[in-house]
N, CA, C and O atoms as a CHARMM CRD file, in Angstrom:
* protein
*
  312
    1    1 UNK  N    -10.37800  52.57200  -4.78600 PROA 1      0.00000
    2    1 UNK  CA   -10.83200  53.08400  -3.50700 PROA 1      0.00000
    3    1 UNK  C     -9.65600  53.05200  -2.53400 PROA 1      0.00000
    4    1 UNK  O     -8.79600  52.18200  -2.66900 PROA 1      0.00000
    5    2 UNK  N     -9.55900  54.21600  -1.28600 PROA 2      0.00000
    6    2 UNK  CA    -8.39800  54.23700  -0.45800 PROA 2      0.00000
    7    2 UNK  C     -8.37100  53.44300   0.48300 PROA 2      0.00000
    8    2 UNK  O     -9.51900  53.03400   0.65600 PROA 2      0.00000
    9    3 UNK  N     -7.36700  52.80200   1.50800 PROA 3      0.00000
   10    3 UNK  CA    -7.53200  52.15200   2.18400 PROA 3      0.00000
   11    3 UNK  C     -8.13700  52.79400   3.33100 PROA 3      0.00000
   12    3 UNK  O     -7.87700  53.97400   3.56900 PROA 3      0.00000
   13    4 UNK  N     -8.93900  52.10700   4.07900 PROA 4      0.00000
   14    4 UNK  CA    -9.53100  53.06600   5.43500 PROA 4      0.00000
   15    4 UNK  C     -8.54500  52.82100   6.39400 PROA 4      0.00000
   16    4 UNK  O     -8.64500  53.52300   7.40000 PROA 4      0.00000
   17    5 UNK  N     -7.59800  52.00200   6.36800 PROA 5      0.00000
   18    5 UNK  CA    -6.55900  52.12300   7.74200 PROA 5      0.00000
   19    5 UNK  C     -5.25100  52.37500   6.86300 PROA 5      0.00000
   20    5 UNK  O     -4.82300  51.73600   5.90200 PROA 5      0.00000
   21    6 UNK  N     -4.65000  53.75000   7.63300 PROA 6      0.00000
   22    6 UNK  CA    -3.52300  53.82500   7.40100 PROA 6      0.00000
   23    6 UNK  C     -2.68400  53.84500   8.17600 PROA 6      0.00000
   24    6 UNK  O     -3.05300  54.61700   9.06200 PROA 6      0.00000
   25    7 UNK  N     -1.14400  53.20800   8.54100 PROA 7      0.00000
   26    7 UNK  CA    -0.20500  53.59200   9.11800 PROA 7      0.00000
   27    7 UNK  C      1.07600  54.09200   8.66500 PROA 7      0.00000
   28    7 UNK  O      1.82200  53.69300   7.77100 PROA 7      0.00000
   29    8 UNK  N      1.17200  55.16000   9.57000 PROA 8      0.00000
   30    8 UNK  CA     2.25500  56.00100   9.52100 PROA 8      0.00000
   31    8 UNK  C      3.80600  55.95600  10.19300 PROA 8      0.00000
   32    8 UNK  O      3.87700  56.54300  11.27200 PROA 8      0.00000
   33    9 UNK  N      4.61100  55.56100   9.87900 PROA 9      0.00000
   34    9 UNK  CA     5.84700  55.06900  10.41700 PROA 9      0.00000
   35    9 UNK  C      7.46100  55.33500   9.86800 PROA 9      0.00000
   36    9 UNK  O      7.75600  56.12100   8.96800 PROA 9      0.00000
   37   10 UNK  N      8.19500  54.68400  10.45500 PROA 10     0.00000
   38   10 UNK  CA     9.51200  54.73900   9.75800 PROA 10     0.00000
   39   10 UNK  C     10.25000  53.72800   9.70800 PROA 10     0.00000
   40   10 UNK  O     10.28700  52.89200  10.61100 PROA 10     0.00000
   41   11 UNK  N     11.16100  53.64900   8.29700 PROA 11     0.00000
   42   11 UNK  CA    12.57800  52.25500   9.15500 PROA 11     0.00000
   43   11 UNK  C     12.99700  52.15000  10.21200 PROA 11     0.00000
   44   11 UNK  O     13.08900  53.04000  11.05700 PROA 11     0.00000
   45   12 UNK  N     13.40700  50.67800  10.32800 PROA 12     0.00000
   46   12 UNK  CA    14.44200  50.83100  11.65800 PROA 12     0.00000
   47   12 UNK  C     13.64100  51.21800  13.17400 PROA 12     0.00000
   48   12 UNK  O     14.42700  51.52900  14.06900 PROA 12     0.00000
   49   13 UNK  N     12.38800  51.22700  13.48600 PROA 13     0.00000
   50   13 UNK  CA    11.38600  51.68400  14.10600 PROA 13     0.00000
   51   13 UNK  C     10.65500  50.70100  14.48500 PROA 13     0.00000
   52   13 UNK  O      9.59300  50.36100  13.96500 PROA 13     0.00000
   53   14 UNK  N     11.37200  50.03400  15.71600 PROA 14     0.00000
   54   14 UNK  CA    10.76000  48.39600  16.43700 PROA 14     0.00000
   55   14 UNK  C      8.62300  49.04300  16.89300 PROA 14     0.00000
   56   14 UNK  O      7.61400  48.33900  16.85500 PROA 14     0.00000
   57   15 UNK  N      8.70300  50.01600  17.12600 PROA 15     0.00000
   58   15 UNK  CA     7.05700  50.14300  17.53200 PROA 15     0.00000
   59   15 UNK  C      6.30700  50.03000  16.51200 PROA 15     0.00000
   60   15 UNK  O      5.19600  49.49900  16.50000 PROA 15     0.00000
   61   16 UNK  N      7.13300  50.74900  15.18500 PROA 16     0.00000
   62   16 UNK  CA     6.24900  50.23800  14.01600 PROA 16     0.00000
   63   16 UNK  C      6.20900  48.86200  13.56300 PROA 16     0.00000
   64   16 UNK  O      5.17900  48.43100  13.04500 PROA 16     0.00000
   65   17 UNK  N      7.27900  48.10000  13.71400 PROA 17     0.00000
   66   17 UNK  CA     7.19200  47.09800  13.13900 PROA 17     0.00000
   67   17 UNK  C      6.00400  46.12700  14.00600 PROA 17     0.00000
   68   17 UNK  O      5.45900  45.17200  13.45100 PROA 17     0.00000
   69   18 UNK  N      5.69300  46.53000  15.45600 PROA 18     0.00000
   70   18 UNK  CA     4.90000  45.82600  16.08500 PROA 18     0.00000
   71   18 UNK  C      3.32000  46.87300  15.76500 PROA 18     0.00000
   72   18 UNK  O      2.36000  46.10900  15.86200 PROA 18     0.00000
   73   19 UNK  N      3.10900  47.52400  15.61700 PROA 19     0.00000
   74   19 UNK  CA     2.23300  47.80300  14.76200 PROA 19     0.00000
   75   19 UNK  C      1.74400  47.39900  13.22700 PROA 19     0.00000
   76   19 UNK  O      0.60400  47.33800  12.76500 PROA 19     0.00000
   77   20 UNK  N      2.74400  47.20500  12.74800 PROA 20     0.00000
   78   20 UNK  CA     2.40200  46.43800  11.65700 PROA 20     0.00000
   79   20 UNK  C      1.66500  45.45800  11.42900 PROA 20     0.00000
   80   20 UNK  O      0.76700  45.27400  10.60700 PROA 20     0.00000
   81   21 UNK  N      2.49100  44.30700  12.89400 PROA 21     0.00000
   82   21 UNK  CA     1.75600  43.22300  13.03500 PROA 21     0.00000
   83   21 UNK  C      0.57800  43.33800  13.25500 PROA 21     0.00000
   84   21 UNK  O     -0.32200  42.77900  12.62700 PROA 21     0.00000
   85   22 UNK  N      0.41800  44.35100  14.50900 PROA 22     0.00000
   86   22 UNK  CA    -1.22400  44.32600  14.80000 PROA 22     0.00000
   87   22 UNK  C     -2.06100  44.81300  13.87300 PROA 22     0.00000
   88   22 UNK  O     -3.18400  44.30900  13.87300 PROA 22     0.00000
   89   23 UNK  N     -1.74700  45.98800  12.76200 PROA 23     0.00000
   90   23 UNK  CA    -2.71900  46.41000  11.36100 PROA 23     0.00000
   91   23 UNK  C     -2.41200  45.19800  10.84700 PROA 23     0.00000
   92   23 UNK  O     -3.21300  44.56200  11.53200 PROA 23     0.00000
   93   24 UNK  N     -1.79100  44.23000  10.06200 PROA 24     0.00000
   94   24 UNK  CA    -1.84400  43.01700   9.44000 PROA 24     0.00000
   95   24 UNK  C     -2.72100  42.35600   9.97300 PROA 24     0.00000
   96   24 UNK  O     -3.50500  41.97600   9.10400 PROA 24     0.00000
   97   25 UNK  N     -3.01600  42.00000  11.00400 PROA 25     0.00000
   98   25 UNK  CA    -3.89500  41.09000  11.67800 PROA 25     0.00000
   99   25 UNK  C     -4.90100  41.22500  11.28200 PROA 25     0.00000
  100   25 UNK  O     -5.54800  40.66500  10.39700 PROA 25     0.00000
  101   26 UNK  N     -5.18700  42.46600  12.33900 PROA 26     0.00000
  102   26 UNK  CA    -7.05700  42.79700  12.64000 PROA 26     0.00000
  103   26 UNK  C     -7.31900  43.41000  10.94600 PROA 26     0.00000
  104   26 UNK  O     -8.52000  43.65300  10.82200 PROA 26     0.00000
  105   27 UNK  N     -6.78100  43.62100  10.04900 PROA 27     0.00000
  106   27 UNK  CA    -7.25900  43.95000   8.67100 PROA 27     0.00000
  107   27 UNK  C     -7.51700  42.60400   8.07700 PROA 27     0.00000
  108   27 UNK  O     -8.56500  42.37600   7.47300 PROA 27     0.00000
  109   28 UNK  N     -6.51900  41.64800   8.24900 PROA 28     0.00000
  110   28 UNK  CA    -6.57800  40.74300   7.76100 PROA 28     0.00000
  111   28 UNK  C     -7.81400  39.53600   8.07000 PROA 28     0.00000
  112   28 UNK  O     -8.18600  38.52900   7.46600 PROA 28     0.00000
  113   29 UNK  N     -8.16900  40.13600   9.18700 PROA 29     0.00000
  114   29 UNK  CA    -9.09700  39.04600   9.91700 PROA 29     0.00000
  115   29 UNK  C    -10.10000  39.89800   9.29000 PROA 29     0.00000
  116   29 UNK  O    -10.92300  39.08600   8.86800 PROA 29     0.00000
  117   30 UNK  N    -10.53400  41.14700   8.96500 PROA 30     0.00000
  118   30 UNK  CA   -11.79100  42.11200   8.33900 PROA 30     0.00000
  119   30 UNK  C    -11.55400  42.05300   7.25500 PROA 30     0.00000
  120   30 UNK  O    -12.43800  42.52600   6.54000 PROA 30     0.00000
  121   31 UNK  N    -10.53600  41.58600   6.65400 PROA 31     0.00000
  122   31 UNK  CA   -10.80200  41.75500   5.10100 PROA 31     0.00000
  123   31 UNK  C    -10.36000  43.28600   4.77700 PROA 31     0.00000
  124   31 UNK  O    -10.34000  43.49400   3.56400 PROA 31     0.00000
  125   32 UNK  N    -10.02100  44.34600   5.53300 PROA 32     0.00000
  126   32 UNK  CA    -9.52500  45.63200   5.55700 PROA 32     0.00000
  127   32 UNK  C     -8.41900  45.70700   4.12800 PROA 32     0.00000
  128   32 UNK  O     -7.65400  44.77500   3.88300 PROA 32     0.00000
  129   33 UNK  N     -8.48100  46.80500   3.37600 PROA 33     0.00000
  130   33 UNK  CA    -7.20800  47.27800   2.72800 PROA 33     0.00000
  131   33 UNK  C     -6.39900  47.88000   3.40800 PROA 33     0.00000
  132   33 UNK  O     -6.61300  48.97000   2.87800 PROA 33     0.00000
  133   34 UNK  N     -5.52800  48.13200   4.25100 PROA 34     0.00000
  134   34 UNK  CA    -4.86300  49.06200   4.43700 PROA 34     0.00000
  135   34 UNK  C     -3.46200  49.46200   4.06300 PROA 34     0.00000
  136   34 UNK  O     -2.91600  48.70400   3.26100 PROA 34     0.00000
  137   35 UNK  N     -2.69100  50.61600   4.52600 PROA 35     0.00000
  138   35 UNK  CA    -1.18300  51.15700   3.83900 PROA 35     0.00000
  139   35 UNK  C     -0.47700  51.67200   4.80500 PROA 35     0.00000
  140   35 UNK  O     -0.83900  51.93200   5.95300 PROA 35     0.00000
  141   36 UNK  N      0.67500  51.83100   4.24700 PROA 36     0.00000
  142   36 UNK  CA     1.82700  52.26800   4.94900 PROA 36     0.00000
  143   36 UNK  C      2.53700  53.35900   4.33100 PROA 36     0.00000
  144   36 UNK  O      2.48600  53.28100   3.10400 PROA 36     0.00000
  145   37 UNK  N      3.03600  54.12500   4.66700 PROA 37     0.00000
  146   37 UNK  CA     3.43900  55.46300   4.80800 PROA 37     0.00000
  147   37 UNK  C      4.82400  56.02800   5.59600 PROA 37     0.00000
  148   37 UNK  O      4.90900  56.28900   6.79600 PROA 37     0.00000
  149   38 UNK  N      5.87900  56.13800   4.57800 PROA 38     0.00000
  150   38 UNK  CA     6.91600  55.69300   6.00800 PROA 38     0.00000
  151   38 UNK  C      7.30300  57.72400   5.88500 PROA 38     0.00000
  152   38 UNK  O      7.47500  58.34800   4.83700 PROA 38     0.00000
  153   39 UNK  N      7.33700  58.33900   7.43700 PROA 39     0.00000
  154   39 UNK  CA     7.20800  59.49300   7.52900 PROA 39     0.00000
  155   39 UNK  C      8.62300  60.45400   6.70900 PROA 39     0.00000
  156   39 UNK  O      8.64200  61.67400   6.54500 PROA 39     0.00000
  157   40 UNK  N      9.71200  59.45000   6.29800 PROA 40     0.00000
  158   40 UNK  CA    10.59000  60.19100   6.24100 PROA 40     0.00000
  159   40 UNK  C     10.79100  60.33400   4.89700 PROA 40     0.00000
  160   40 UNK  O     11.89100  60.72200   4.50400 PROA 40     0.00000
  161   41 UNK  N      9.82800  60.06300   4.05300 PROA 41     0.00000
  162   41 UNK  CA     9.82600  60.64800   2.64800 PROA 41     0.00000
  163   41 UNK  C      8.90200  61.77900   2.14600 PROA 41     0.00000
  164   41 UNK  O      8.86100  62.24200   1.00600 PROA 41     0.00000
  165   42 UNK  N      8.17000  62.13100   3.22000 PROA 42     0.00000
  166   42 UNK  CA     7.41100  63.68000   3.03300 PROA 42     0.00000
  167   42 UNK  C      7.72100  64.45200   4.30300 PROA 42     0.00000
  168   42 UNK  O      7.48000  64.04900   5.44100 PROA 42     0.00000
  169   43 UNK  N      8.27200  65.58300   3.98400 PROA 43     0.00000
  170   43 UNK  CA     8.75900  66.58100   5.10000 PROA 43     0.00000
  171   43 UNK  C      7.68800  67.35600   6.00800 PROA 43     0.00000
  172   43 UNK  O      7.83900  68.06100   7.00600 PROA 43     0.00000
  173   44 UNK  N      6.49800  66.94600   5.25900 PROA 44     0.00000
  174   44 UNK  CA     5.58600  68.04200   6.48600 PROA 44     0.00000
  175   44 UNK  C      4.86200  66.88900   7.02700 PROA 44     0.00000
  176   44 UNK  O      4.09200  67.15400   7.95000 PROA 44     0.00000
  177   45 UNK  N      4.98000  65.05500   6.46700 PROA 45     0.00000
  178   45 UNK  CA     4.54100  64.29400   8.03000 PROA 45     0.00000
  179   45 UNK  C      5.15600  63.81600   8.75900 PROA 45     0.00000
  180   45 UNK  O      4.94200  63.07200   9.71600 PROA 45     0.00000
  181   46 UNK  N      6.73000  64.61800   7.93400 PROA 46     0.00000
  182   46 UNK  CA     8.10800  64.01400   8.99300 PROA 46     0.00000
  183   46 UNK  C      8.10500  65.15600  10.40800 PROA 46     0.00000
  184   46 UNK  O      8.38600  64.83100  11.56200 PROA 46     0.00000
  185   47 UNK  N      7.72100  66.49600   9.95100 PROA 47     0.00000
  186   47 UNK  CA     7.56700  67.36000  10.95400 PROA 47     0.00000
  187   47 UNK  C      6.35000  66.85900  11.78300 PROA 47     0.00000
  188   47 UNK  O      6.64300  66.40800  12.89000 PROA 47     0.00000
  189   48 UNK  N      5.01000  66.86000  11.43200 PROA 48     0.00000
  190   48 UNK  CA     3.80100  66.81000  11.98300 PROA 48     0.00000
  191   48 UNK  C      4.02800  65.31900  12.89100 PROA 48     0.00000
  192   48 UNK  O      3.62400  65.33900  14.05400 PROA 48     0.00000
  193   49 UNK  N      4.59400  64.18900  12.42800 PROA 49     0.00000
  194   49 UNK  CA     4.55700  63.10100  13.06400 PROA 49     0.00000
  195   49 UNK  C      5.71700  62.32000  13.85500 PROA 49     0.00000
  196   49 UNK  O      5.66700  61.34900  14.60900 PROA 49     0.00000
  197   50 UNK  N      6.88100  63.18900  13.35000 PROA 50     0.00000
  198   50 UNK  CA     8.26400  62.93200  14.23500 PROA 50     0.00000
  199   50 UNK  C      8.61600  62.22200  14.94300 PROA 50     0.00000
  200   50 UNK  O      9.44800  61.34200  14.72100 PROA 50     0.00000
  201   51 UNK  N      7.84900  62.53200  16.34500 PROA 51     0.00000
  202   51 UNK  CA     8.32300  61.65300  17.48600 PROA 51     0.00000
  203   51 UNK  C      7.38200  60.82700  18.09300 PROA 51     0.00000
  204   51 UNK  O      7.55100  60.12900  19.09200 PROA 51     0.00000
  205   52 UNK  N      6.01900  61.00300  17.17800 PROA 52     0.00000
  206   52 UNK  CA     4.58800  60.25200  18.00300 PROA 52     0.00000
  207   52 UNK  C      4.31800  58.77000  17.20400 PROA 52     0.00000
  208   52 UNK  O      3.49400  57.98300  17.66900 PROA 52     0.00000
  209   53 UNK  N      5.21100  58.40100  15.75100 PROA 53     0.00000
  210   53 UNK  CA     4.80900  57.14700  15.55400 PROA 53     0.00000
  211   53 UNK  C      5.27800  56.05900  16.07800 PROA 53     0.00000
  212   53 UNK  O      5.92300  56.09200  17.12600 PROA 53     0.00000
  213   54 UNK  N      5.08100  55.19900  15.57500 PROA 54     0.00000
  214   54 UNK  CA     3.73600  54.94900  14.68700 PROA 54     0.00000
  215   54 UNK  C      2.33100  54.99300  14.77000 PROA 54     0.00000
  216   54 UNK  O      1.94500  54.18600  15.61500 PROA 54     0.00000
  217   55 UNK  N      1.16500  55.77300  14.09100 PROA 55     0.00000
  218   55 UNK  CA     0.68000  55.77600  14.28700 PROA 55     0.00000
  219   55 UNK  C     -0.56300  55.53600  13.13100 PROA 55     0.00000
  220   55 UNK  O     -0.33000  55.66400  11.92900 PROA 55     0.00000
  221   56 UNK  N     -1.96000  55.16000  13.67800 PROA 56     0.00000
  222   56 UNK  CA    -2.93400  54.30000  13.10300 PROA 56     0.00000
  223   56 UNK  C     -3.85600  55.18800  12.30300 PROA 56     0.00000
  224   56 UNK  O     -3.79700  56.18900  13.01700 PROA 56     0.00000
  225   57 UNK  N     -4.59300  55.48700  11.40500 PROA 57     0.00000
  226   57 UNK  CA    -6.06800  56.25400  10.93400 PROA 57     0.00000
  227   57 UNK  C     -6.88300  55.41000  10.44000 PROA 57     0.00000
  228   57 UNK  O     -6.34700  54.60700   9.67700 PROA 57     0.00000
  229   58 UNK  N     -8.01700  55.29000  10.59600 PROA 58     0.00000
  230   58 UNK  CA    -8.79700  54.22500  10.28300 PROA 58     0.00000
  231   58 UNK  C     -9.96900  55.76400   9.65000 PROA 58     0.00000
  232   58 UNK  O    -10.53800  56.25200  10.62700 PROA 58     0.00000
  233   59 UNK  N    -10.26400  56.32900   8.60600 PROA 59     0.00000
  234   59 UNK  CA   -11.24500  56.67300   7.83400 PROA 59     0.00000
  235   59 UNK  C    -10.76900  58.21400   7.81600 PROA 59     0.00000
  236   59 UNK  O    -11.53600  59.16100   7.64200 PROA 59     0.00000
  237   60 UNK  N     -8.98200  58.34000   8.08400 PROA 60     0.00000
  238   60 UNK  CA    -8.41700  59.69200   8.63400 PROA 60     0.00000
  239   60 UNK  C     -8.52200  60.53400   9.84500 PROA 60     0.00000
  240   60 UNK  O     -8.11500  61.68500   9.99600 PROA 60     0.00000
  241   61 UNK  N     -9.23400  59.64500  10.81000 PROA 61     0.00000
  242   61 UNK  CA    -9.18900  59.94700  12.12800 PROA 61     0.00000
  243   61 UNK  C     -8.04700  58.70200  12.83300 PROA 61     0.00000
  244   61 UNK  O     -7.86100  57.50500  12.61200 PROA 61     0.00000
  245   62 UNK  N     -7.39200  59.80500  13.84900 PROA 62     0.00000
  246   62 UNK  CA    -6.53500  58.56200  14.72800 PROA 62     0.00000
  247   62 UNK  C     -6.85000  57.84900  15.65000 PROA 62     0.00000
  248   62 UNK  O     -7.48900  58.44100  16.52000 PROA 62     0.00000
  249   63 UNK  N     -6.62300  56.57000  15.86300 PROA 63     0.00000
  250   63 UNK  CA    -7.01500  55.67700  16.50500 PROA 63     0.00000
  251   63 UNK  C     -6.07500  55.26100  17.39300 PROA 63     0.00000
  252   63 UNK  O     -6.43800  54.39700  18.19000 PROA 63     0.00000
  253   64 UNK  N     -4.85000  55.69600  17.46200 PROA 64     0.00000
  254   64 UNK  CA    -3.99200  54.94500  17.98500 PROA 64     0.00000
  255   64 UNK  C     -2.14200  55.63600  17.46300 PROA 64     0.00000
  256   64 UNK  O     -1.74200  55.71300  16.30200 PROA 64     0.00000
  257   65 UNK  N     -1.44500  55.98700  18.56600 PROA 65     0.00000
  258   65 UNK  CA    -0.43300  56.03100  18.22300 PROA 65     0.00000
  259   65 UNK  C      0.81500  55.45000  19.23500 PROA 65     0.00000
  260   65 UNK  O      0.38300  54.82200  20.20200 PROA 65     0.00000
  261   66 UNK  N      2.07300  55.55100  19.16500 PROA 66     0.00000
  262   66 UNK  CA     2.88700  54.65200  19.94900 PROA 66     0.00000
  263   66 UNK  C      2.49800  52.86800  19.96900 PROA 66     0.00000
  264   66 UNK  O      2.59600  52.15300  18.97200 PROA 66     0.00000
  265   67 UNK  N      2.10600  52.45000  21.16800 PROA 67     0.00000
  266   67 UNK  CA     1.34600  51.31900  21.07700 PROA 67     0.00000
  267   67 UNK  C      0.40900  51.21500  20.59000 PROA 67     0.00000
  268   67 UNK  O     -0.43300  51.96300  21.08900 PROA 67     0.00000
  269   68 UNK  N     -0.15300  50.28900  19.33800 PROA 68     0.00000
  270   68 UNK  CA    -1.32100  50.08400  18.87500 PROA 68     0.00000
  271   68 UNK  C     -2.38600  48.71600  19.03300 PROA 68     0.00000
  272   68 UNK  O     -2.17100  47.57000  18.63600 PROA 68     0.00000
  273   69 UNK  N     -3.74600  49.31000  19.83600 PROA 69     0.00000
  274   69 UNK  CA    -4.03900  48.38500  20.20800 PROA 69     0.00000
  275   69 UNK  C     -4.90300  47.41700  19.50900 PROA 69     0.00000
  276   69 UNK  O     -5.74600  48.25900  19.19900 PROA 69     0.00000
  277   70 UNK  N     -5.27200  46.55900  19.11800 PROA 70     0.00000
  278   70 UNK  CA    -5.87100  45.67000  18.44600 PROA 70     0.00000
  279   70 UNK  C     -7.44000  45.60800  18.35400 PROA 70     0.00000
  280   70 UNK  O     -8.12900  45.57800  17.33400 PROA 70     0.00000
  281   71 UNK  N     -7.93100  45.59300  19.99400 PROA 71     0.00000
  282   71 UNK  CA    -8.95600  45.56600  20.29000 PROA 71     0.00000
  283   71 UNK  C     -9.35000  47.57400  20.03800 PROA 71     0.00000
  284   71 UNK  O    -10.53200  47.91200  20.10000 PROA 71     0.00000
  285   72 UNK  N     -8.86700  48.05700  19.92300 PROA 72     0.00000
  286   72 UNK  CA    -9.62600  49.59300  19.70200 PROA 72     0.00000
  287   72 UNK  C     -9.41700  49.59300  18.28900 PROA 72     0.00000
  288   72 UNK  O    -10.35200  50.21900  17.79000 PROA 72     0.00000
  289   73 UNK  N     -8.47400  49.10500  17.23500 PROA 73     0.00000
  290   73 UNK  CA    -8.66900  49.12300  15.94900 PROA 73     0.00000
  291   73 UNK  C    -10.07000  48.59800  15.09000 PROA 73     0.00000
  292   73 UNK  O    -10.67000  49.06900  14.12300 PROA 73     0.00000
  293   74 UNK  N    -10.27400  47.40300  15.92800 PROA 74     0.00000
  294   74 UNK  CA   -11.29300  46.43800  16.21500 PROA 74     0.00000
  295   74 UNK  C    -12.73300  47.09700  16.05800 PROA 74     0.00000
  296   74 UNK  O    -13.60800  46.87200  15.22200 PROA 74     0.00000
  297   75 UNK  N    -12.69900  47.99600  17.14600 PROA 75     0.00000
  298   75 UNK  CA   -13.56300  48.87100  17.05500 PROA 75     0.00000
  299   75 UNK  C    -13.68000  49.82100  16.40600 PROA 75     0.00000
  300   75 UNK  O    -14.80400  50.32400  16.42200 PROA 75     0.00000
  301   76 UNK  N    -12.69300  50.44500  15.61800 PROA 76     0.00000
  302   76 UNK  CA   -12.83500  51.92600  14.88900 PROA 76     0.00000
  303   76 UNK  C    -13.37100  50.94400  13.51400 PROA 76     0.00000
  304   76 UNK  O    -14.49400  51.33300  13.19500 PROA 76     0.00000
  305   77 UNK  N    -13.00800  50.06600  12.83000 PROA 77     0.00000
  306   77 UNK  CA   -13.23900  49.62500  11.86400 PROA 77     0.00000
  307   77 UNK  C    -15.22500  48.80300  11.80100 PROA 77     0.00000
  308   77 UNK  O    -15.82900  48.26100  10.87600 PROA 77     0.00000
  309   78 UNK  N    -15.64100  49.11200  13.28200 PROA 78     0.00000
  310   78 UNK  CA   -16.87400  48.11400  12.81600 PROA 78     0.00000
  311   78 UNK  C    -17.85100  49.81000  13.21800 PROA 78     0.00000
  312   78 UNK  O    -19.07300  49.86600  13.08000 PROA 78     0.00000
């Protein structure tokens, strides 16, 4: 089965890495699967997602991009 939260990001990319933390968390505290996806190994979510990550999908809808907040992940997942 897929993970219901995915994030989308890149190396070297301090917003993702603080996104990370916050998907590690609040998954971790739900018991969540989720993944990572780093944009610069597929060219059409390196185009589509460029300059807006990192950003969150919780069931393939977005929840969150740039800053990701904890408490609205919180909520997309219940």
């Amino acid at each position: 089965m897929p993970a219901r939260v995915l994030l989308l990001g890149r190396a070297g990319c301090h917003l993702c890495d603080d996104a990370r933390a916050v998907v590690e968390a609040v998954c971790g505290e739900r018991g969540e699967a989720w993944e990572e996806v780093d944009i610069d190994t597929d060219a059409d979510l390196k185009a589509r997602y460029g300059d807006e990550i990192p950003v969150v999908k919780v069931d393939g809808e977005t929840v969150g991009f740039w800053r990701i907040d904890a408490d609205r992940l919180h909520r997309a997942l219940s």
